[in-house]
LOKERO-162141 format. One record per residue: residue number from 1; residue in three letters; x, y, z of N, C-alpha, C, O, CB in turn. Coordinates in steps of 0.02 Angstrom, whole numbers, plus 50000, padded with zeros to 5 digits. Last residue first. Glycine has a CB too. Example, Ala and Ser with C-alpha at 12.3 -4.5 7.8 and 13.67 -1.06 7.14 Angstrom:
+------+------+-------+-------+-------+-------+-------+-------+-------+-------+-------+-------+-------+-------+-------+-------+-------+
| resi | resn |  n_xx |  n_yy |  n_zz | ca_xx | ca_yy | ca_zz |  c_xx |  c_yy |  c_zz |  o_xx |  o_yy |  o_zz | cb_xx | cb_yy | cb_zz |
+------+------+-------+-------+-------+-------+-------+-------+-------+-------+-------+-------+-------+-------+-------+-------+-------+
|    2 |  SER | 50642 | 49888 | 50354 | 50684 | 49947 | 50357 | 50645 | 50002 | 50394 | 50670 | 50057 | 50402 | 50704 | 49970 | 50286 |
|    1 |  ALA | 50660 | 49716 | 50390 | 50615 | 49775 | 50390 | 50660 | 49835 | 50390 | 50712 | 49834 | 50423 | 50565 | 49776 | 50452 |
+------+------+-------+-------+-------+-------+-------+-------+-------+-------+-------+-------+-------+-------+-------+-------+-------+
END
This chain:
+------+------+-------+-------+-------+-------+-------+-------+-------+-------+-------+-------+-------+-------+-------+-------+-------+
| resi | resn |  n_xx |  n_yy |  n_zz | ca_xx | ca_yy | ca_zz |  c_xx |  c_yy |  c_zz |  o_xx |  o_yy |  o_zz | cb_xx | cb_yy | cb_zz |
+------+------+-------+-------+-------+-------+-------+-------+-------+-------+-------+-------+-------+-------+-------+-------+-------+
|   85 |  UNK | 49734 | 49986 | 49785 | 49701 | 49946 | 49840 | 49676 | 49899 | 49762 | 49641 | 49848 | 49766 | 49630 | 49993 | 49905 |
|   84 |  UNK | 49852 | 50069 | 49776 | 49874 | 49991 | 49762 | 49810 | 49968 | 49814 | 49820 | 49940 | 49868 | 49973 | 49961 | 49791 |
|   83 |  UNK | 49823 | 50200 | 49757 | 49833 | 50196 | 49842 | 49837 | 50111 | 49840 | 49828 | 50081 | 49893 | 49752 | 50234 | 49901 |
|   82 |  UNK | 49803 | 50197 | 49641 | 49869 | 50243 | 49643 | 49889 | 50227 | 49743 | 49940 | 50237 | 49778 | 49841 | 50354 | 49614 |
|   81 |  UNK | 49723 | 50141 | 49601 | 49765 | 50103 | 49599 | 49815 | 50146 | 49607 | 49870 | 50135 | 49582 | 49763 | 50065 | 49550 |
|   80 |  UNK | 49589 | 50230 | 49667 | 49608 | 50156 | 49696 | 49694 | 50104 | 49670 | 49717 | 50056 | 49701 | 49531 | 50106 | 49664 |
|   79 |  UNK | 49592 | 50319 | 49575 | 49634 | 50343 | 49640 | 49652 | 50276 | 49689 | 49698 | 50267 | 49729 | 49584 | 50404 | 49688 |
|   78 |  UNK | 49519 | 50313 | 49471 | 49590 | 50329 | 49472 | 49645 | 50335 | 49544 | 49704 | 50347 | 49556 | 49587 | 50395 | 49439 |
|   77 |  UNK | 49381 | 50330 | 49459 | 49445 | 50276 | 49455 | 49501 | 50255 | 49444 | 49527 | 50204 | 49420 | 49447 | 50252 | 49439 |
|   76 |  UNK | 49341 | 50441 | 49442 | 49354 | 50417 | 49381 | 49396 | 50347 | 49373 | 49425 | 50319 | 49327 | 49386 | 50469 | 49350 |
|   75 |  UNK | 49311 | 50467 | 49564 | 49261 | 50465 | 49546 | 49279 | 50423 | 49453 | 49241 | 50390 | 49419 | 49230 | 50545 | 49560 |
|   74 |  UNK | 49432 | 50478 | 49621 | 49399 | 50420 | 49661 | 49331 | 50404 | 49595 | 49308 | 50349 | 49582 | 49366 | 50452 | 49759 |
|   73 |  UNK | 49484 | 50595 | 49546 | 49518 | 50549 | 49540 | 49469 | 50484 | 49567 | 49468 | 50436 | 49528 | 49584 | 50566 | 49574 |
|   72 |  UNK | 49370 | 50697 | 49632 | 49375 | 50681 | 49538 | 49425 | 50601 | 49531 | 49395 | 50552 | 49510 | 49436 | 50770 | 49484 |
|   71 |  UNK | 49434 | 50675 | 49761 | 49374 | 50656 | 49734 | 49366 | 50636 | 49670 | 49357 | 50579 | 49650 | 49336 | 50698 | 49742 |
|   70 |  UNK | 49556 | 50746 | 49736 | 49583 | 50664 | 49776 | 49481 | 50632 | 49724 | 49471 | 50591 | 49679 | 49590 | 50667 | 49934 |
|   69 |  UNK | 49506 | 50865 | 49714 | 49546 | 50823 | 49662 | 49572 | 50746 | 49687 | 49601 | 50703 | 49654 | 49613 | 50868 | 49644 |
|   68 |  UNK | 49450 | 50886 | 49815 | 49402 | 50889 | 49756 | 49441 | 50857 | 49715 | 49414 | 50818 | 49676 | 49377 | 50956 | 49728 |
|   67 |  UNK | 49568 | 50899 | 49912 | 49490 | 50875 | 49938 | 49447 | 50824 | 49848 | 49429 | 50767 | 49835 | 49428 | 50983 | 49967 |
|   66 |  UNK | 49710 | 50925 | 49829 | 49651 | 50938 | 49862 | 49608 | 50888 | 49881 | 49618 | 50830 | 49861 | 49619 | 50976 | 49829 |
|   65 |  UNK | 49846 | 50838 | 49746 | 49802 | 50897 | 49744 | 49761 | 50906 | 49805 | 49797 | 50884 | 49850 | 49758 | 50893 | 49686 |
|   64 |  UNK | 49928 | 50740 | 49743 | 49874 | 50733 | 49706 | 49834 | 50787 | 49732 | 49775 | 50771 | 49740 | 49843 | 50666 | 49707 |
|   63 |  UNK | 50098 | 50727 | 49695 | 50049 | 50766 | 49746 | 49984 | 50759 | 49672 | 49982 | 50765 | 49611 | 50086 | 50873 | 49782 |
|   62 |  UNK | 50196 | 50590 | 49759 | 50162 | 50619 | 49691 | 50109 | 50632 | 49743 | 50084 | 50602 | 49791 | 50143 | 50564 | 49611 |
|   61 |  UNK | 50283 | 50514 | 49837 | 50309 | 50566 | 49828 | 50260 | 50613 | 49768 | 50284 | 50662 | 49739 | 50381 | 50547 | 49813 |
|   60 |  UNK | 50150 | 50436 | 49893 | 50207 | 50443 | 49897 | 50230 | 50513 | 49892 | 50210 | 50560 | 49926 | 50231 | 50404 | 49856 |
|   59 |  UNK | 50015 | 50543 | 49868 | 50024 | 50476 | 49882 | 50099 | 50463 | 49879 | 50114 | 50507 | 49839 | 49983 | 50433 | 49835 |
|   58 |  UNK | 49969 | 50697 | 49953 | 50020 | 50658 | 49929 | 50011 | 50592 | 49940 | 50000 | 50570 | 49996 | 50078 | 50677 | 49953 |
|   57 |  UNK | 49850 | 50833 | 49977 | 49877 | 50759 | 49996 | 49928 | 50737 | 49924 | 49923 | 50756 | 49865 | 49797 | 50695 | 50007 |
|   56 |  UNK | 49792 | 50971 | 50068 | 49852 | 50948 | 50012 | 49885 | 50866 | 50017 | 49932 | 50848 | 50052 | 49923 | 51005 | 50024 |
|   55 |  UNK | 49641 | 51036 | 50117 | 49693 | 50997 | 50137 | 49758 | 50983 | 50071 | 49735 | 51001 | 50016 | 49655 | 50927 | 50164 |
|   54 |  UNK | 49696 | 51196 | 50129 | 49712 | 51108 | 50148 | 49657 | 51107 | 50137 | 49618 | 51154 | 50142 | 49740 | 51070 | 50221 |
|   53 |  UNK | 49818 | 51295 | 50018 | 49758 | 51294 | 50067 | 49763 | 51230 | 50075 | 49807 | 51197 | 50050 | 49685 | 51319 | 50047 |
|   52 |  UNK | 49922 | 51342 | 49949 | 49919 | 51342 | 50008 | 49853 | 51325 | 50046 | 49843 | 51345 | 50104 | 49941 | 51396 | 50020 |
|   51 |  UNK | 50036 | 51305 | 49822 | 49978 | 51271 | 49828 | 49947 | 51281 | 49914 | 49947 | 51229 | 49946 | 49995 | 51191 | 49804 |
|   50 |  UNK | 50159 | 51279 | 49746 | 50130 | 51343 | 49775 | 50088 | 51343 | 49813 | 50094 | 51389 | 49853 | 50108 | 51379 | 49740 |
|   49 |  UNK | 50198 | 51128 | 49743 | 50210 | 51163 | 49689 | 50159 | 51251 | 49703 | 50125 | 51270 | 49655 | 50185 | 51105 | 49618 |
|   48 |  UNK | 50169 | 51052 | 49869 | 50125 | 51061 | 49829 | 50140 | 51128 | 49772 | 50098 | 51171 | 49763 | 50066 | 51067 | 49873 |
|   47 |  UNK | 50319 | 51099 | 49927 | 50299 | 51025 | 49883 | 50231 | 51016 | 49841 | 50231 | 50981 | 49790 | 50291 | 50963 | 49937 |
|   46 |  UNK | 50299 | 51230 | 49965 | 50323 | 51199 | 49936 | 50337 | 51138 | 49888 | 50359 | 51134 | 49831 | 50333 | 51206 | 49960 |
|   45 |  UNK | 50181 | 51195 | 50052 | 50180 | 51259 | 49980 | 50221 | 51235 | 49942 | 50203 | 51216 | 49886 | 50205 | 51342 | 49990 |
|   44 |  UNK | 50245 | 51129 | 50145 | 50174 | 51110 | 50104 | 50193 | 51138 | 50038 | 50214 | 51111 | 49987 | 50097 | 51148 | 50136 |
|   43 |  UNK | 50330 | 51220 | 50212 | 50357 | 51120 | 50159 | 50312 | 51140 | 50116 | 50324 | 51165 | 50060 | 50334 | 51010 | 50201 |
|   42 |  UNK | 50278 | 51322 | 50255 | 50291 | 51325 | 50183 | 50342 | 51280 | 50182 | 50396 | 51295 | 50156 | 50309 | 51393 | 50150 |
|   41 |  UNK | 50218 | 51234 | 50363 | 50166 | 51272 | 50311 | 50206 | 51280 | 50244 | 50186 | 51257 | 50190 | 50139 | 51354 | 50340 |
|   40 |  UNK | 50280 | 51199 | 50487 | 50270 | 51163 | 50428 | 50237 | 51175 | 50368 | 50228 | 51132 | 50325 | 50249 | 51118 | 50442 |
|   39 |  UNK | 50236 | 51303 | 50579 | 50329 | 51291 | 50538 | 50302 | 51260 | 50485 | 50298 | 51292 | 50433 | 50403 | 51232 | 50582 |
|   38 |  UNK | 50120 | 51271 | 50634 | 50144 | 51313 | 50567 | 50204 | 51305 | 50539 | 50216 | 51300 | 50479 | 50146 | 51381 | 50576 |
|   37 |  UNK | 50078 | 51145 | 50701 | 50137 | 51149 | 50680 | 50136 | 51180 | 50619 | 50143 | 51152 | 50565 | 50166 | 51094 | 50679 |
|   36 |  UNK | 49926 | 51150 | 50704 | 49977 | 51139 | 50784 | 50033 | 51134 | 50764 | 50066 | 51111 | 50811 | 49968 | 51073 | 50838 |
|   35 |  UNK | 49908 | 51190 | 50574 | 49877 | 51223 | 50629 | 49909 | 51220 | 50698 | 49917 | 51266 | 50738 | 49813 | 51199 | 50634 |
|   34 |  UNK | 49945 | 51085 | 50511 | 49985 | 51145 | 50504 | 49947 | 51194 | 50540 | 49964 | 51251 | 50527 | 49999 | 51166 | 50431 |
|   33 |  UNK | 49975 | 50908 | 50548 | 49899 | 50977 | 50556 | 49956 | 51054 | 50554 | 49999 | 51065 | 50596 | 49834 | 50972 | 50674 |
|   32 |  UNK | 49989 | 50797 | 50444 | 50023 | 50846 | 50480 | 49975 | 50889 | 50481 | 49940 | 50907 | 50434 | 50086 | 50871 | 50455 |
|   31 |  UNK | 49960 | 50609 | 50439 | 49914 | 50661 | 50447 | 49968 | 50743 | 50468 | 49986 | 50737 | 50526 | 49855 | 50630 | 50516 |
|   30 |  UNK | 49976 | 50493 | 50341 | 50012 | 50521 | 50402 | 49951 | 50585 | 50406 | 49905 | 50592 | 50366 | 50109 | 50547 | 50389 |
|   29 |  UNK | 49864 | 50337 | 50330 | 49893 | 50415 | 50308 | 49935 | 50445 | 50371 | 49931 | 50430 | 50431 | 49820 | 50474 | 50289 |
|   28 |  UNK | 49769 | 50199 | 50263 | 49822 | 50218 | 50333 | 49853 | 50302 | 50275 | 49858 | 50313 | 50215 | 49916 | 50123 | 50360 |
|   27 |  UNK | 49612 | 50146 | 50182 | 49702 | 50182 | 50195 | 49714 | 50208 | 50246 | 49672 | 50240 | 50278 | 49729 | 50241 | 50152 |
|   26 |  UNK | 49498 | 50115 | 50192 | 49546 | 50086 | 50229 | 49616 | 50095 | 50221 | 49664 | 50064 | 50244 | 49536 | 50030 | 50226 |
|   25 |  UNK | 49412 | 50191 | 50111 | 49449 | 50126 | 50078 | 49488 | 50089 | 50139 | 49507 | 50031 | 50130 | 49510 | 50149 | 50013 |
|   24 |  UNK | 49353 | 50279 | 50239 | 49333 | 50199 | 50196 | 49358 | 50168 | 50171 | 49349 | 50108 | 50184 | 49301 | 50189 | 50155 |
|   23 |  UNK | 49495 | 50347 | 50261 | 49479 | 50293 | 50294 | 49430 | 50237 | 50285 | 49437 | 50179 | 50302 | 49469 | 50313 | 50339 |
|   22 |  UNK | 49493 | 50416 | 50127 | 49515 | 50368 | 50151 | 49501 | 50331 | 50184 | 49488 | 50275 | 50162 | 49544 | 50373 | 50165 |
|   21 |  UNK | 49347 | 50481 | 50178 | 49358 | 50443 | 50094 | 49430 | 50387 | 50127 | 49419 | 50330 | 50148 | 49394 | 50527 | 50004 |
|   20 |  UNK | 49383 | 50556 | 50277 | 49323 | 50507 | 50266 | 49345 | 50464 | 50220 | 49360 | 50406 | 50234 | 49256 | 50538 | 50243 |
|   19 |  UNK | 49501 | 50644 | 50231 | 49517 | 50590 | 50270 | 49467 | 50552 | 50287 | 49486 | 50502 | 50319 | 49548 | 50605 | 50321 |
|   18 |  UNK | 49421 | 50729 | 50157 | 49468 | 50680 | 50130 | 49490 | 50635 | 50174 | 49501 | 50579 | 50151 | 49522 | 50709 | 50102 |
|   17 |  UNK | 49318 | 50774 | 50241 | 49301 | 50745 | 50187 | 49338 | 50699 | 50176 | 49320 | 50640 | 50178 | 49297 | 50779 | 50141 |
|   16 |  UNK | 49423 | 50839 | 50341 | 49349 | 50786 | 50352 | 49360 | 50749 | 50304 | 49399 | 50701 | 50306 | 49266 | 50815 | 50345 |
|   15 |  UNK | 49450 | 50933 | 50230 | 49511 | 50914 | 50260 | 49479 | 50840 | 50295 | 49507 | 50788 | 50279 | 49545 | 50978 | 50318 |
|   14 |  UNK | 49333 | 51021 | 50213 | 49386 | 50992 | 50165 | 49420 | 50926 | 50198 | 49406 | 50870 | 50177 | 49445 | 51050 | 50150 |
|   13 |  UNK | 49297 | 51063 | 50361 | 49273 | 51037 | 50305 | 49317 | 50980 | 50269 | 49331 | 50922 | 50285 | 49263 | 51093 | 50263 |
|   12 |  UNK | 49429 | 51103 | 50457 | 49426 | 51100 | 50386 | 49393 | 51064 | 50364 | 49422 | 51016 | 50338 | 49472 | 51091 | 50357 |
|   11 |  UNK | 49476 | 51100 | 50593 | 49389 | 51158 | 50574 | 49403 | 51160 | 50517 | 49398 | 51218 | 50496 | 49369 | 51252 | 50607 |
|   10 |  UNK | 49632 | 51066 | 50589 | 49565 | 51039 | 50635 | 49503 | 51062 | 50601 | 49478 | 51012 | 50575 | 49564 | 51072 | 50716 |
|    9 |  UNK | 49726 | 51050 | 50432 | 49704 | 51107 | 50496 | 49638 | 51064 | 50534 | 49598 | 51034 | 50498 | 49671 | 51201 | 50458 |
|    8 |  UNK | 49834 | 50959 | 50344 | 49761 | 50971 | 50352 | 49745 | 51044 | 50415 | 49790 | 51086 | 50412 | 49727 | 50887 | 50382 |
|    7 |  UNK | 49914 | 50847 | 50239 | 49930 | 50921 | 50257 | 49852 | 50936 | 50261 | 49813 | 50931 | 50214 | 49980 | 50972 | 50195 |
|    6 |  UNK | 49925 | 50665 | 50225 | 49888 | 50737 | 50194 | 49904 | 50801 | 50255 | 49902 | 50786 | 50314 | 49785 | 50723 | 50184 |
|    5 |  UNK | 50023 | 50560 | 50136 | 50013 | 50604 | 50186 | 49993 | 50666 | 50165 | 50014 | 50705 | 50123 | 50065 | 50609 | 50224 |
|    4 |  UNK | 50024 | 50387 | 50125 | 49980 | 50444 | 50078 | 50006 | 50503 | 50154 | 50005 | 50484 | 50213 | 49858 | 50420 | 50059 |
|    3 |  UNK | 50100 | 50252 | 50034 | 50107 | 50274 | 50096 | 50069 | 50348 | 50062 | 50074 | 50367 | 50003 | 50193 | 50271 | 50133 |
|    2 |  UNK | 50015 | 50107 | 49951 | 50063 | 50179 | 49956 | 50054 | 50202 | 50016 | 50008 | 50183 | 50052 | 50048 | 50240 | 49906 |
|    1 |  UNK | 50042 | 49941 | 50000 | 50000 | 50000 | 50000 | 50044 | 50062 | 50000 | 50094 | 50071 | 50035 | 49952 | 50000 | 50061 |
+------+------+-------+-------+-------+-------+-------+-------+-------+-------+-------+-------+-------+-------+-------+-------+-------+
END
């Protein structure tokens, strides 16, 4: 199973959502809350190629975008073989 870590804040909608969706498939995720560790804010930006709002998830080293873009991907079937379920 890929290893997935999503960049989130506590009171994010968004951020719910995507870690719902996982945890149905039953993916394991690291979770970094850039709310109880700002330092960590511009990695994020960084690795998400500018990209500052959350949530921001990564399946390995490949950033799959947002909330809505982890979704579109689930919705086109695309996202089950990128998390090897």
């Amino acid at each position: 199973m890929s290893k997935v870590t999503i960049y989130t804040k506590a009171y994010c909608p968004y951020c719910v959502r995507a870690k719902h969706v996982l945890d149905s498939k039953g993916v394991g995720y690291h979770e970094i809350r850039i709310d109880e560790q700002p330092e960590l804010r511009p990695e994020m930006i960084a690795l998400a190629g500018g990209k500052s709002t959350v949530p921001q998830i990564f399946v390995g080293s490949r950033h799959i975008g947002g909330c809505d873009d982890m979704l579109s991907l689930d919705a086109n079937g695309q996202l089950d073989p990128l998390l090897n379920l």
